[in-house]
N, C-alpha and C positions, 0 to 999 in steps of 0.2 A: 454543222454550219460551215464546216471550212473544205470540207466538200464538195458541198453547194458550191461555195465558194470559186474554188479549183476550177469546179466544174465547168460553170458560167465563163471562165477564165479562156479555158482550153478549146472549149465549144465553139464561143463568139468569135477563135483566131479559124478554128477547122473551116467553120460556116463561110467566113469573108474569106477564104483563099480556096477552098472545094470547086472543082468546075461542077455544070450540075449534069453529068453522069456522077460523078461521086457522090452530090446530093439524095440522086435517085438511088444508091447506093445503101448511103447513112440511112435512109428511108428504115429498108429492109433490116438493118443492123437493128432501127429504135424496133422494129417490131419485135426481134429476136430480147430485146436489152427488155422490153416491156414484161414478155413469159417469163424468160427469168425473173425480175421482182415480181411477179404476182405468184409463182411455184416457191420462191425463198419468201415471200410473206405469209402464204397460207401457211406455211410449215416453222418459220421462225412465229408466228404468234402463237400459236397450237404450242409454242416449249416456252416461248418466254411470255406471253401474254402482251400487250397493248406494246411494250417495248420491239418486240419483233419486228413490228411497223416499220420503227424505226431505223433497227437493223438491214431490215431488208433494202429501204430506202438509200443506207448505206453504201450495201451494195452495189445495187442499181449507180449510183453517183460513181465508184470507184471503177466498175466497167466503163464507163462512159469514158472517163477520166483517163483509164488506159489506152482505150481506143483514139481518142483524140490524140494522146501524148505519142503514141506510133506515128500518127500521122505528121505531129511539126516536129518527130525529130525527122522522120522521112523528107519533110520538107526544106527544112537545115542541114541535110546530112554534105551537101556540097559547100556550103559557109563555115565558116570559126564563128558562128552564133552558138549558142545553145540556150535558149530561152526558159527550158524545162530546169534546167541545174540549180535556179534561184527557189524549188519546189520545196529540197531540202534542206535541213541543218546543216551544217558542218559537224564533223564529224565531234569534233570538241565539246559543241554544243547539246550533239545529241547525245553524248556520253554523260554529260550534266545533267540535261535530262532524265534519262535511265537511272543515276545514281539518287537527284532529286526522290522520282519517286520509289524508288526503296527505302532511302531514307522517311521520306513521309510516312509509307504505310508501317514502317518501324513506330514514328514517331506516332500515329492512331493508335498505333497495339498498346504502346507506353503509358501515354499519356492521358488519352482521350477517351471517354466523354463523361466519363460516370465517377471520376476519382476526386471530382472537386475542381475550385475555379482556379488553383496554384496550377494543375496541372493541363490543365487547359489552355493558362497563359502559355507553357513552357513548350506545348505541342504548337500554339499560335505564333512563338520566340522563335520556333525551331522555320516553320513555315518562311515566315518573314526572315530567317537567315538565309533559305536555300533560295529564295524569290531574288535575294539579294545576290547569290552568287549565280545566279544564273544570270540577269541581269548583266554583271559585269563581263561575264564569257561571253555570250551576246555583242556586249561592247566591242571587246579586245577582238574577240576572233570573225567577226562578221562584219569587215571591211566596207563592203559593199552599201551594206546596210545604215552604219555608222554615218557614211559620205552622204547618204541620203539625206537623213535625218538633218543632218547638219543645215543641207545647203538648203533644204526643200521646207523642211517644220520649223527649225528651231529659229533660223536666220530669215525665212520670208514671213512679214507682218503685212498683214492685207489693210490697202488705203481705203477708207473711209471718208467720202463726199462731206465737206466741212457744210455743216445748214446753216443757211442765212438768216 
């Protein structure tokens, strides 16, 4: 989904600032972007079965996804914008990540599933600690993010037409 996501993201800015020679261009590109996902599907479902689909579909999204992302930085490369930079974590975040899930997949092997409801709380305990610490590294080191939230979610409450 968050690919998708990306994707629709990166596409919709290529699409509105493309002249259409470059249109006529991208054409050609979706044609080549198409063989590939249908040669990584037939061959990723042949190994992974109904999942490959999905794989491959992956794929497909993450080509796209680069292609477009060449293009706006190409198109930013003369501005102090970088519009792609908000893509990733920081690097703090992604190290929390990383650790998160090692520590998770520790805490399955430990914990989970077959040992009883003690120890499924304590795999759930452990979950909800690292949800927790990630959370706050989020907080603290995602400036950007934080300022959002603030000014855009937490502080704007939408008016509602009082009924007569």
């Amino acid at each position: 989904v968050l690919a998708i996501a990306v994707n629709g993201i990166t596409e919709c800015f290529y699409f509105a600032a493309m002249s259409q020679e470059r249109v006529d261009r991208y054409n050609r590109y979706m044609f080549v972007f198409s063989i590939v996902f249908l040669l990584s599907a037939v061959a990723l479902t042949q190994y992974f079965g109904p999942v490959g689909f999905i794989l491959a579909n992956c794929i497909n999204m993450l080509i796209r996804i680069f292609n477009s992302g060449l293009f706006i930085r190409n198109y930013f490369k003369q501005s102090h914008y970088n519009p792609l930079k908000g893509l990733f974590p920081s690097k703090k975040v992604f190290l929390c990540l990383a650790i998160s899930g090692i520590i998770s997949i520790q805490s399955n092997h430990w914990f989970c599933c077959d040992k009883g409801i003690l120890f499924r709380l304590c795999h759930v305990s452990v979950g909800a600690l690292l949800c927790l610490v990630l959370l706050t590294t989020i907080y603290l080191g995602e400036t950007q993010l934080r300022s959002f939230i603030t000014t855009h979610i937490l502080k704007h409450k939408p008016t509602h037409p009082k009924a007569d």
